[in-house]
Backbone as XML, in Angstrom:
<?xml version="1.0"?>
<chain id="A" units="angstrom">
  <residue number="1" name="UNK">
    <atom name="N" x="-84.385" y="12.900" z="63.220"/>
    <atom name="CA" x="-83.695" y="13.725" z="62.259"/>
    <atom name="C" x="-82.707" y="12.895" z="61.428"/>
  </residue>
  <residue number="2" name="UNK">
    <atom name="N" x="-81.945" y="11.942" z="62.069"/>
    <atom name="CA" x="-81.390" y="11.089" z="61.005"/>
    <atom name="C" x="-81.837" y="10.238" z="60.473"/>
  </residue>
  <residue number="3" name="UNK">
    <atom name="N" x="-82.956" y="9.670" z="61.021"/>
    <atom name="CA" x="-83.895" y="9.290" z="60.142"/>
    <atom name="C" x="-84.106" y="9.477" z="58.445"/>
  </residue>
  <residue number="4" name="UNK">
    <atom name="N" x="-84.922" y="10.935" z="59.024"/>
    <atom name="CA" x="-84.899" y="11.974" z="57.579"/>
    <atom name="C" x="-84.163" y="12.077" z="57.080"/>
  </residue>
  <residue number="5" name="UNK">
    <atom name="N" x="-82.486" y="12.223" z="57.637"/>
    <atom name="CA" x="-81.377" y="12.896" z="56.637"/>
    <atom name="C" x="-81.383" y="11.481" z="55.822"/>
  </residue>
  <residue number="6" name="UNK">
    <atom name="N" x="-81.018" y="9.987" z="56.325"/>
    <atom name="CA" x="-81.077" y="8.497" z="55.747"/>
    <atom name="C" x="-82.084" y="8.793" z="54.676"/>
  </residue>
  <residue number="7" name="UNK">
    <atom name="N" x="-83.089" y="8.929" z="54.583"/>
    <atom name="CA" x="-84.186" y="8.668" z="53.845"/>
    <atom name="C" x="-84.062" y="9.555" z="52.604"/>
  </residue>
  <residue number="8" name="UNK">
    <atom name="N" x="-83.601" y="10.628" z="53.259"/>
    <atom name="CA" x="-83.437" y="11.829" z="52.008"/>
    <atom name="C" x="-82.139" y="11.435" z="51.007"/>
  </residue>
  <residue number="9" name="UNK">
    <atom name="N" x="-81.270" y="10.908" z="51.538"/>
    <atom name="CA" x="-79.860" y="10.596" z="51.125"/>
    <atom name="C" x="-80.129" y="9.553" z="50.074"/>
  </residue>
  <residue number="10" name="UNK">
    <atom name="N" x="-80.606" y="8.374" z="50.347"/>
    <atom name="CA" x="-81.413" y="7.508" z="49.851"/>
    <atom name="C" x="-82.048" y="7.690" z="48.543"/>
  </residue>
  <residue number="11" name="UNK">
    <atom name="N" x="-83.513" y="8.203" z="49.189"/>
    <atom name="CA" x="-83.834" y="9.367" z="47.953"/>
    <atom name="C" x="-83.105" y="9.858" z="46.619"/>
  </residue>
  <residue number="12" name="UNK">
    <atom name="N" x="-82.119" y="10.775" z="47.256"/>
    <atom name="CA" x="-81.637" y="10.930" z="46.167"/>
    <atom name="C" x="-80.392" y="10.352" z="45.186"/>
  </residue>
  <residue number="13" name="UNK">
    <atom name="N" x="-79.936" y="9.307" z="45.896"/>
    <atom name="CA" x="-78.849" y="8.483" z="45.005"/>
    <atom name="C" x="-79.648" y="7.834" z="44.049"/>
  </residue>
  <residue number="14" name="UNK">
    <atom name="N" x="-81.084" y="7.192" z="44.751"/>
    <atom name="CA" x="-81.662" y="6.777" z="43.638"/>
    <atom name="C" x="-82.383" y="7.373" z="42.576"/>
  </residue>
  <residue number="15" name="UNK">
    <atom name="N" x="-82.646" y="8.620" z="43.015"/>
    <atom name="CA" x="-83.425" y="9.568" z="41.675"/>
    <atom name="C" x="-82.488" y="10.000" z="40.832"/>
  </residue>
  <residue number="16" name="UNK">
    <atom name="N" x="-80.771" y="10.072" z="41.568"/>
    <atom name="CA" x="-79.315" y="10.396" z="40.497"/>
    <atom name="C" x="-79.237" y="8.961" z="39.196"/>
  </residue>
  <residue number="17" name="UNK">
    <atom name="N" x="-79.647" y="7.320" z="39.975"/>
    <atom name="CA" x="-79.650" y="6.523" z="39.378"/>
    <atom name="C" x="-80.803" y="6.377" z="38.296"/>
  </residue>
  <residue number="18" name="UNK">
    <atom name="N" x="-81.900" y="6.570" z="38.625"/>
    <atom name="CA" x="-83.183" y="7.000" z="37.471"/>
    <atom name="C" x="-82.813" y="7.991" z="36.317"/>
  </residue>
  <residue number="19" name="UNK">
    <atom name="N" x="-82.163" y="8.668" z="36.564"/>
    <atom name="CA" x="-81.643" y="9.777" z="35.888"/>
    <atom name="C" x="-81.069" y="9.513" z="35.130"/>
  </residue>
  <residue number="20" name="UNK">
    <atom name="N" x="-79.524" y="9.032" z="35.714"/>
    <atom name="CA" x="-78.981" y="8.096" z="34.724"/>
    <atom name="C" x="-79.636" y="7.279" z="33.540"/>
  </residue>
  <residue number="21" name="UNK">
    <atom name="N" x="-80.492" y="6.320" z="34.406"/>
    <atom name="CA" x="-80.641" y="5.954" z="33.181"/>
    <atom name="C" x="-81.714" y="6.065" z="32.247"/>
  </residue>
  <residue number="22" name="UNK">
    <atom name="N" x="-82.405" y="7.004" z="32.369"/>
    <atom name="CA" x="-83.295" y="8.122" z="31.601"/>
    <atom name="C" x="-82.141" y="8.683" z="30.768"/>
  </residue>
  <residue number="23" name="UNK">
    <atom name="N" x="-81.027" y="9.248" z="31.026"/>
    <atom name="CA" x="-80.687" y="10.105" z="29.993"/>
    <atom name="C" x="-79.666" y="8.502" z="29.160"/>
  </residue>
  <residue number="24" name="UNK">
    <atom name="N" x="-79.245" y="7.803" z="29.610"/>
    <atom name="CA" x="-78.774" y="6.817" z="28.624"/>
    <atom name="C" x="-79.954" y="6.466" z="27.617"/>
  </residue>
  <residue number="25" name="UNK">
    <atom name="N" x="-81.005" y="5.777" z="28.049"/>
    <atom name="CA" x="-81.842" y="5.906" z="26.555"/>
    <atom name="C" x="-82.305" y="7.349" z="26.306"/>
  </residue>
  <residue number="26" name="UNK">
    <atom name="N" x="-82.384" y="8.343" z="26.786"/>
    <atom name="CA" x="-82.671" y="9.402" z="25.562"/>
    <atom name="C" x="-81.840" y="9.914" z="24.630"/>
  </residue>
  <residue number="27" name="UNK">
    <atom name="N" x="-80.408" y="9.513" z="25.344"/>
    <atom name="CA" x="-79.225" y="9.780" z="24.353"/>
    <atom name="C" x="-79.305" y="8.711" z="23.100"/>
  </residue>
  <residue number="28" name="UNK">
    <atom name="N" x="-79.704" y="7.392" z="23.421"/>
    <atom name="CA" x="-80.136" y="6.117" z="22.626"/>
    <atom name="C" x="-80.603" y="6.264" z="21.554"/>
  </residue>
  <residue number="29" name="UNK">
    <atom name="N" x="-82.397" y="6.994" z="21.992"/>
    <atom name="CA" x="-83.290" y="7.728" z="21.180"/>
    <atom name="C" x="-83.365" y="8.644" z="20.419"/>
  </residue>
  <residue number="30" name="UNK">
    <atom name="N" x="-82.091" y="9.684" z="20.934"/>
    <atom name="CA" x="-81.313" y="10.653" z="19.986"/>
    <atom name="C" x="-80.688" y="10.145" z="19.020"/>
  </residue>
  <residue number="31" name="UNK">
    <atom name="N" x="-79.881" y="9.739" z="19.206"/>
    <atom name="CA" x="-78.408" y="9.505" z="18.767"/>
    <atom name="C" x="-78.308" y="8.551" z="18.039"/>
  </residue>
  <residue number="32" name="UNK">
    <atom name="N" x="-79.012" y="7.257" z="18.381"/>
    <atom name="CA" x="-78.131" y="6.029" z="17.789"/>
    <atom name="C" x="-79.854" y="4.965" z="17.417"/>
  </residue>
  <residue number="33" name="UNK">
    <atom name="N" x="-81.109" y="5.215" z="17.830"/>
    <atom name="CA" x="-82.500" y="4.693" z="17.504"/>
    <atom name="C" x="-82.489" y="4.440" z="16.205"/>
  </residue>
  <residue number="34" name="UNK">
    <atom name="N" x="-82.381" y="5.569" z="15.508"/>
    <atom name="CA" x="-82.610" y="5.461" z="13.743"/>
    <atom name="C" x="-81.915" y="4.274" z="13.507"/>
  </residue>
  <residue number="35" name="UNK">
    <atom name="N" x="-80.478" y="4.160" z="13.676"/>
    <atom name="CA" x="-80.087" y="2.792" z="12.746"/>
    <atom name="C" x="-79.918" y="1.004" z="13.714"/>
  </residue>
  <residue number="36" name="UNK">
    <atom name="N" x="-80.508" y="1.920" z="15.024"/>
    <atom name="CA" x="-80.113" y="0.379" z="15.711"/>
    <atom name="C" x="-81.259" y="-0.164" z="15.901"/>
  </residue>
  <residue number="37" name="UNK">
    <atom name="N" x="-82.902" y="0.488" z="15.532"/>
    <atom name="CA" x="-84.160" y="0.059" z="15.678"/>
    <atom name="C" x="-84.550" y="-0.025" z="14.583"/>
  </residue>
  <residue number="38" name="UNK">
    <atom name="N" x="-84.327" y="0.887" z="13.163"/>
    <atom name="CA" x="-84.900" y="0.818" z="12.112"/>
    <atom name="C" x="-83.731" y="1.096" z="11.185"/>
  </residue>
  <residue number="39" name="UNK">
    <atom name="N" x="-82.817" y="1.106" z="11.186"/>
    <atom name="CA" x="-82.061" y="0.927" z="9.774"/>
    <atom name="C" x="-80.613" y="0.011" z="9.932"/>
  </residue>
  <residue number="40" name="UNK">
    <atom name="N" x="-79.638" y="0.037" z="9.487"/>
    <atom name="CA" x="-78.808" y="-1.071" z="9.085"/>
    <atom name="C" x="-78.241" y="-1.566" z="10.376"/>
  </residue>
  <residue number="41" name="UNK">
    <atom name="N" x="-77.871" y="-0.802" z="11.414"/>
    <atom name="CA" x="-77.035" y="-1.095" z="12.793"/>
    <atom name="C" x="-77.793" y="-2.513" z="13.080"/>
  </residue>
  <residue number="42" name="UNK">
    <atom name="N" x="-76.867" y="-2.841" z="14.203"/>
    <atom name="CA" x="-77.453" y="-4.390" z="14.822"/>
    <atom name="C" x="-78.767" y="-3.350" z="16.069"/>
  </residue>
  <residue number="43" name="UNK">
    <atom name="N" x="-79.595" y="-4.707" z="15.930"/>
    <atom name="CA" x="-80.769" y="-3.685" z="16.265"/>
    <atom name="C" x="-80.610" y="-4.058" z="17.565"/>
  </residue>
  <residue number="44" name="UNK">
    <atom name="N" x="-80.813" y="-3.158" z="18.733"/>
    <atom name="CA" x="-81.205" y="-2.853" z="20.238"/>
    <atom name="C" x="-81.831" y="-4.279" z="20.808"/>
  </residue>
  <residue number="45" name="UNK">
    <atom name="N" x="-81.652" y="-5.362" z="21.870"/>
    <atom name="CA" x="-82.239" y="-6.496" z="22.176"/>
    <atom name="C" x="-81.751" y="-7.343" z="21.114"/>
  </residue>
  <residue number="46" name="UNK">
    <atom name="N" x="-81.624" y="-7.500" z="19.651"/>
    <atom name="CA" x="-81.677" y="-8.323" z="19.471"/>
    <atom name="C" x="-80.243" y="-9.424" z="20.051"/>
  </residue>
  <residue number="47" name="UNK">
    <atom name="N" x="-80.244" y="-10.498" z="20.529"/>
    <atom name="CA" x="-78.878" y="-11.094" z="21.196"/>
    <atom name="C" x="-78.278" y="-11.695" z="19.987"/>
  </residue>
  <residue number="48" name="UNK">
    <atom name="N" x="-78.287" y="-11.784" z="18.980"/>
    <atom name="CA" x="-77.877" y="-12.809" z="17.915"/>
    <atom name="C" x="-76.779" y="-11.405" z="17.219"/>
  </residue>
  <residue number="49" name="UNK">
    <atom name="N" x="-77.328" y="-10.118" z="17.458"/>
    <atom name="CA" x="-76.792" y="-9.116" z="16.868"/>
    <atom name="C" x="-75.829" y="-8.646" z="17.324"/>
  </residue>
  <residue number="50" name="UNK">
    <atom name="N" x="-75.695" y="-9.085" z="18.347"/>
    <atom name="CA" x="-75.078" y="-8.588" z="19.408"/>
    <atom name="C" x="-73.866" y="-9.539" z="19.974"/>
  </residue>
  <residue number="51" name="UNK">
    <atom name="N" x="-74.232" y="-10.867" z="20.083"/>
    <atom name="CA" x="-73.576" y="-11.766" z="20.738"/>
    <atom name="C" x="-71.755" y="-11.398" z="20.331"/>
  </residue>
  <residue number="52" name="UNK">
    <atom name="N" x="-71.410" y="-11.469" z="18.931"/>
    <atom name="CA" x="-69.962" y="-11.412" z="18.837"/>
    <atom name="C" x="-69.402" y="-9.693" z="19.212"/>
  </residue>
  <residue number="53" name="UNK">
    <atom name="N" x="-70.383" y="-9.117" z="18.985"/>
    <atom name="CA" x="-70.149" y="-7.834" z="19.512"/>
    <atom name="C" x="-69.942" y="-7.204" z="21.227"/>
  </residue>
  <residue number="54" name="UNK">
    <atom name="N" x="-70.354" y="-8.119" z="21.846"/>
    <atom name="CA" x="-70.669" y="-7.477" z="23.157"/>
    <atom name="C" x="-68.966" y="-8.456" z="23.708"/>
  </residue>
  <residue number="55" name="UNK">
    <atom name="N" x="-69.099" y="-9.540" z="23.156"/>
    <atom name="CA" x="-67.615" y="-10.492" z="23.150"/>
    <atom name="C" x="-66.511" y="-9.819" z="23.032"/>
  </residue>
  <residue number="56" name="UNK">
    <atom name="N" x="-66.285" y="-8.235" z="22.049"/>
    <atom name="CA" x="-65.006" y="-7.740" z="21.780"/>
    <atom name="C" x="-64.858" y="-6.589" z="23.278"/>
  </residue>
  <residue number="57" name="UNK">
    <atom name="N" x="-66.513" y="-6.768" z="24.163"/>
    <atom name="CA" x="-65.283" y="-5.779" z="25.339"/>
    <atom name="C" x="-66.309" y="-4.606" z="24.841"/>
  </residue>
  <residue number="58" name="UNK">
    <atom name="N" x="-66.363" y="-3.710" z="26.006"/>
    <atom name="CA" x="-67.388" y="-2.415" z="26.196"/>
    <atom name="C" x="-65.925" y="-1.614" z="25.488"/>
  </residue>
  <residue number="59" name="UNK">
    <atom name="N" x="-64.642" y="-1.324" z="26.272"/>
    <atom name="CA" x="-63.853" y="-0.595" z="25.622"/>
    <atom name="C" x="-63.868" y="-0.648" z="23.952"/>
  </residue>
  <residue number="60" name="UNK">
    <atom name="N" x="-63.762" y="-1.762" z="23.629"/>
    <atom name="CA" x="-63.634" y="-1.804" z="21.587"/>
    <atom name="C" x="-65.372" y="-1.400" z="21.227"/>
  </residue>
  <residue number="61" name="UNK">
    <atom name="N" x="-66.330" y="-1.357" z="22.022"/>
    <atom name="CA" x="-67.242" y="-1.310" z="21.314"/>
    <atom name="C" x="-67.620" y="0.531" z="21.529"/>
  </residue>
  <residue number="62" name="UNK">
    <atom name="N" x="-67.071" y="0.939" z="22.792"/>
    <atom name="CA" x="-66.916" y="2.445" z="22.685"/>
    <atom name="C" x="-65.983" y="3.141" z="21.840"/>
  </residue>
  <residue number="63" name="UNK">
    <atom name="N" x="-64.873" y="2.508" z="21.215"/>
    <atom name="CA" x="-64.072" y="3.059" z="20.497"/>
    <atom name="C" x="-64.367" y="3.335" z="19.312"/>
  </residue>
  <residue number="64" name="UNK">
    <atom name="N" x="-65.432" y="2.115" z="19.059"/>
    <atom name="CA" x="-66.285" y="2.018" z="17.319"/>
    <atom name="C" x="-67.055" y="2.957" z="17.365"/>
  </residue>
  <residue number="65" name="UNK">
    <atom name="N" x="-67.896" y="3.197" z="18.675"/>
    <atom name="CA" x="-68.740" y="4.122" z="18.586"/>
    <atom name="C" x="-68.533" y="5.494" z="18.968"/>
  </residue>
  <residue number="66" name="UNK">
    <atom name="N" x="-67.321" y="6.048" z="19.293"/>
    <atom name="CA" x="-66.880" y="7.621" z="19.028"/>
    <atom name="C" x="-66.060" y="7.552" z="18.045"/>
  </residue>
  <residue number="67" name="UNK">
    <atom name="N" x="-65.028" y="6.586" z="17.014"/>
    <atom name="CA" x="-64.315" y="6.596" z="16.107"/>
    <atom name="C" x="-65.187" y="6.119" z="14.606"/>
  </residue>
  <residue number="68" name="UNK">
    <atom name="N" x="-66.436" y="5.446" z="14.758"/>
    <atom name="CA" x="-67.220" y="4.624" z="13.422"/>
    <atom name="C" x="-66.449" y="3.848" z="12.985"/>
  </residue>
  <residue number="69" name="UNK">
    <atom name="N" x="-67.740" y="3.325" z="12.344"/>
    <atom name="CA" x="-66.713" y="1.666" z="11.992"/>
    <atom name="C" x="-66.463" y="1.909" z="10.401"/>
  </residue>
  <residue number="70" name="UNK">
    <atom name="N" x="-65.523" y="1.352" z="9.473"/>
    <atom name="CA" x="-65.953" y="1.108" z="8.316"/>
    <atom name="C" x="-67.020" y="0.507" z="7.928"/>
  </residue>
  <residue number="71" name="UNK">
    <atom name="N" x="-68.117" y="-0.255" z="8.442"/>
    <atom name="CA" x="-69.521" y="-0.528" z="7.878"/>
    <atom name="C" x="-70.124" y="0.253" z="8.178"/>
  </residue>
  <residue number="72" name="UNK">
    <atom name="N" x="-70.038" y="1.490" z="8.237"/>
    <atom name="CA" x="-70.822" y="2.452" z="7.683"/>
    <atom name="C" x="-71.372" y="2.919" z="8.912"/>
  </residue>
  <residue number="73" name="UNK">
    <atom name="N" x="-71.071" y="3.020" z="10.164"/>
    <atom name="CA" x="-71.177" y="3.681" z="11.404"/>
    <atom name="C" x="-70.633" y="5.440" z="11.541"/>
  </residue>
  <residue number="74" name="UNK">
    <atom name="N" x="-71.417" y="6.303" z="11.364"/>
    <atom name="CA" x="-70.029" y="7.780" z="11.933"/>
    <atom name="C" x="-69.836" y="7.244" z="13.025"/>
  </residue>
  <residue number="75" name="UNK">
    <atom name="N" x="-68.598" y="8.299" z="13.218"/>
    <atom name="CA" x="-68.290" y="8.691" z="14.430"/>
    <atom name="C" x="-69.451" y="9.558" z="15.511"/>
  </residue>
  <residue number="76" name="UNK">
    <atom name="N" x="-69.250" y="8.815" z="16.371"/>
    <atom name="CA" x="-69.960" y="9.526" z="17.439"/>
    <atom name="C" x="-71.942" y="9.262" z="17.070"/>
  </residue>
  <residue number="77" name="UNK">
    <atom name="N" x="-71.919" y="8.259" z="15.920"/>
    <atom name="CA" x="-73.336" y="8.046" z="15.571"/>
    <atom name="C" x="-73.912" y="9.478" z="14.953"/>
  </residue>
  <residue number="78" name="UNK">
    <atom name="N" x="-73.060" y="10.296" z="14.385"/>
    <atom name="CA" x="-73.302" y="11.234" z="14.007"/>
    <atom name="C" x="-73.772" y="12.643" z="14.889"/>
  </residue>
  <residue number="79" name="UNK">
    <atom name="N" x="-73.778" y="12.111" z="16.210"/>
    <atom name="CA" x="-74.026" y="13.219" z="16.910"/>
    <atom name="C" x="-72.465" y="13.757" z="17.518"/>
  </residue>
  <residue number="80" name="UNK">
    <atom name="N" x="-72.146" y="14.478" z="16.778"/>
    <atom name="CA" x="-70.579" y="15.229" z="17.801"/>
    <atom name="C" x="-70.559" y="15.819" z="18.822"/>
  </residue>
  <residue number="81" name="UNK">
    <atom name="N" x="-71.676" y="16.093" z="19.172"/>
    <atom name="CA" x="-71.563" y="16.713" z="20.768"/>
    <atom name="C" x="-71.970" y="15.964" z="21.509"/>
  </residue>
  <residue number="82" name="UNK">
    <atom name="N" x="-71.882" y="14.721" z="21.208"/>
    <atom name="CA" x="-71.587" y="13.705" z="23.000"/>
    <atom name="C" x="-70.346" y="13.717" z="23.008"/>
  </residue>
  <residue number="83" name="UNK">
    <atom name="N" x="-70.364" y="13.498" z="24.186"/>
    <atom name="CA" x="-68.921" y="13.375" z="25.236"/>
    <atom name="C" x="-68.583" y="11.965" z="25.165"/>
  </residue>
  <residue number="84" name="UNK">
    <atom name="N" x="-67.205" y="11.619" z="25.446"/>
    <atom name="CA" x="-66.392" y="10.115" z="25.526"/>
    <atom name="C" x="-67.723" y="9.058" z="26.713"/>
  </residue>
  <residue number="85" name="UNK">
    <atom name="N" x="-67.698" y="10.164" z="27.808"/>
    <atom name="CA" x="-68.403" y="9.642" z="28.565"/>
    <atom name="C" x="-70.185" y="9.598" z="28.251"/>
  </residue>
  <residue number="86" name="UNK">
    <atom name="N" x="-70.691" y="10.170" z="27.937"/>
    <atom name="CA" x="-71.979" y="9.753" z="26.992"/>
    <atom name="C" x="-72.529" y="8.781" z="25.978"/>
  </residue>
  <residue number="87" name="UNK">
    <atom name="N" x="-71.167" y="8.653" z="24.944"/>
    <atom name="CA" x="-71.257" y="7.599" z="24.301"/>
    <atom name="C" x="-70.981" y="6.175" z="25.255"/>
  </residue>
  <residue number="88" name="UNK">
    <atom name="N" x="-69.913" y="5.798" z="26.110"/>
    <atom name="CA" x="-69.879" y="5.081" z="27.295"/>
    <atom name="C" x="-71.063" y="4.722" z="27.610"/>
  </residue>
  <residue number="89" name="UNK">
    <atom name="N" x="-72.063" y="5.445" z="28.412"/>
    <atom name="CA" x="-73.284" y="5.325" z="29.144"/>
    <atom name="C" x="-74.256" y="4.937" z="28.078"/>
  </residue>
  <residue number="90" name="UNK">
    <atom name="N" x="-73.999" y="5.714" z="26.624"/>
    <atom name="CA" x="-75.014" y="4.834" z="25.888"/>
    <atom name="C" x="-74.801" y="3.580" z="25.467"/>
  </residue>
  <residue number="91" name="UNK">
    <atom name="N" x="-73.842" y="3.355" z="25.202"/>
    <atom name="CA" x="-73.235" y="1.859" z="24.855"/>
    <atom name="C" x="-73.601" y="1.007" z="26.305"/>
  </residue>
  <residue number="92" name="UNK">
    <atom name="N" x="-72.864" y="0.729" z="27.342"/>
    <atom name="CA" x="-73.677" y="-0.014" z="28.264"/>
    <atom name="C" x="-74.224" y="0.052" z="28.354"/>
  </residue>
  <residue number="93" name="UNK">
    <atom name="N" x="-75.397" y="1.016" z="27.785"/>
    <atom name="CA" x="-77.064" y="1.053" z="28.117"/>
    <atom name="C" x="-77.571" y="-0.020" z="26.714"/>
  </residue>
  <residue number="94" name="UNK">
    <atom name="N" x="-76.669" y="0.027" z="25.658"/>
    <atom name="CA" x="-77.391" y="-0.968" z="24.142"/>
    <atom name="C" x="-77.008" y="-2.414" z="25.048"/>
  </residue>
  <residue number="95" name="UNK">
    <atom name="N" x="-75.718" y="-2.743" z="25.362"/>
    <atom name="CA" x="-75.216" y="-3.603" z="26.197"/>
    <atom name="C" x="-75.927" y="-4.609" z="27.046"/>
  </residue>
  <residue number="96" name="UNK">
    <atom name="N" x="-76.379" y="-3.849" z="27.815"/>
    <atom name="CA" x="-77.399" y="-4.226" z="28.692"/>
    <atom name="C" x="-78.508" y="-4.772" z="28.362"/>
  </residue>
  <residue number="97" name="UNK">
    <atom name="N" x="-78.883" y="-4.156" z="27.186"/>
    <atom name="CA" x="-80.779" y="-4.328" z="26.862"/>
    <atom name="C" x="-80.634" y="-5.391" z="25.183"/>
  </residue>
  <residue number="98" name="UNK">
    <atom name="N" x="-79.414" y="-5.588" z="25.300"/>
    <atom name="CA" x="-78.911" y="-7.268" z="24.447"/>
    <atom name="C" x="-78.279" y="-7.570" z="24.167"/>
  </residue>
  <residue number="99" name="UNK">
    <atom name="N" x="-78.221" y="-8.216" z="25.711"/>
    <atom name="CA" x="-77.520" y="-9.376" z="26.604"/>
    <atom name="C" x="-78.602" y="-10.743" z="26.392"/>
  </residue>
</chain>
């Protein structure tokens, strides 16, 4: 039986972690795809786009991205109903994938 309970426990921290990060790129794919895959944003992977950017710190780069930048970023990537913490999870999720 504790076996099972281990296994189940297990189980599900990691299907909470899949989850996670399923909804960081669909928020990605929502929210912020259009200009960071196909229009002006620094594009997703690329590291050259990224390099001085990822340098100023996850905090300054979440602040750009719920406040917009003057180059032409909205706020919140134009979606207003993410949360502080959504934009967060999507940003370490661009973060991550160019590095």
């Amino acid at each position: 039986m504790k076996k099972l309970i281990s296994v189940l426990a297990t189980t599900t921290v990691l299907f909470s972690m899949v989850t996670a990060v399923n909804a960081d790129e669909a928020g990605y794919k929502k929210s912020c795809q259009a200009c960071h895959a196909f229009g002006p944003g620094p594009k997703l992977g690329n590291k050259a786009d990224w390099k001085d950017r990822i340098a100023q710190g996850i905090p300054t780069l979440v602040n750009h991205a719920i406040k917009g930048t003057a180059k032409g970023m909205p706020p919140k990537g134009g979606n207003m109903s993410l949360t502080e913490a959504q934009i967060k999870s999507i940003v370490e999720y661009m973060v991550k994938k160019s590095k």
